[in-house]
N, C-alpha and C positions, 0 to 999 in steps of 0.2 A: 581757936574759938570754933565751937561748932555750930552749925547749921540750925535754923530754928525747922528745920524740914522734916517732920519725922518720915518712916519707911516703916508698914509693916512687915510680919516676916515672909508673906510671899512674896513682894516685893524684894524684899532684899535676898529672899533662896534666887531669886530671876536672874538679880543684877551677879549674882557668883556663877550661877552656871554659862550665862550668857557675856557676860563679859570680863572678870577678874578672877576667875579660876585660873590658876597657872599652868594646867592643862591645853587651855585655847591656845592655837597657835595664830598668834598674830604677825608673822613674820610674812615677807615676801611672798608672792606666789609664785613657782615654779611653772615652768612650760608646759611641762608635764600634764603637771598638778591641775593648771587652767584647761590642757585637751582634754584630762579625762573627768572635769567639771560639763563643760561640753556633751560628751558622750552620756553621763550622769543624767543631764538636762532632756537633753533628746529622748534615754529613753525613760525615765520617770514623770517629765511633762515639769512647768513652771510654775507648779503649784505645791508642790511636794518636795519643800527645801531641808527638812528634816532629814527625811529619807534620802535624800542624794548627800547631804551634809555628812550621815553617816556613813553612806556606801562610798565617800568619797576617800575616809578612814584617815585620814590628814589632818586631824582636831582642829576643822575649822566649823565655825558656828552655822548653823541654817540663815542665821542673817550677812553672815559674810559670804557664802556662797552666790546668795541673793544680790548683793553689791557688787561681787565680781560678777557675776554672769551681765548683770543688767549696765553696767558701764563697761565692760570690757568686752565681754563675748557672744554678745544679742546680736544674731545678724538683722533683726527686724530693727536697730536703732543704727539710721545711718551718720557714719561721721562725713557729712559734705556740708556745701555751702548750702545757703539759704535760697530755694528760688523767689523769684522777685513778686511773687504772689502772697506768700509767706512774708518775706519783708510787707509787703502795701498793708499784709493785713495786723502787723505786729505794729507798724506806725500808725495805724486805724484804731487799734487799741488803745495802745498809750495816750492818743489823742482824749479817747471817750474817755479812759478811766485815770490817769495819769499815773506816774511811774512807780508809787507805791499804794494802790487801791485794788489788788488782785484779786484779793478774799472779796472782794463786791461782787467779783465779774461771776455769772452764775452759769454760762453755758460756753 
């Protein structure tokens, strides 16, 4: 049964180059492959995922590049604990907005 959802066709050229071309390589990321994501990032800057996506030459997408960098290799995102400020002020929240009203919260 198909979808009552249609797609035009830039939509649907998007969804081929960007995700179901058999080209993209969606496998594993290598050690390698993440340092010189890395080196890529640094010198082309975090805005220009296409061009590091290409110059990375490994057929992965500009949006996957983006995903890896920004959850694995962002040294501005740190993996620690919560300081207890952060807590006071995340239970301050949920207080005011409760635990599913986040689209409300405006700043």
């Amino acid at each position: 049964v198909f979808s009552k959802v249609s797609f035009d066709a830039s939509r649907c050229r998007s969804q081929w180059i960007m995700v179901d071309h058999p080209c993209i390589n969606k496998g594993e990321w290598a050690e390698e492959e993440a340092a010189r994501l890395v080196d890529l990032v640094t010198e082309h800057g975090e805005k220009n995922w296409c061009l590091v996506a290409e110059k990375l030459k490994t057929n992965r997408t500009p949006a996957d590049c983006l995903k890896k960098y920004q959850l694995s290799e962002n040294p501005a995102f740190q993996n620690r604990d919560w300081t207890e400020t952060e807590d006071m002020r995340l239970t301050e929240a949920i207080a005011m907005y409760g635990e599913s009203r986040w689209r409300d919260r405006k700043s």
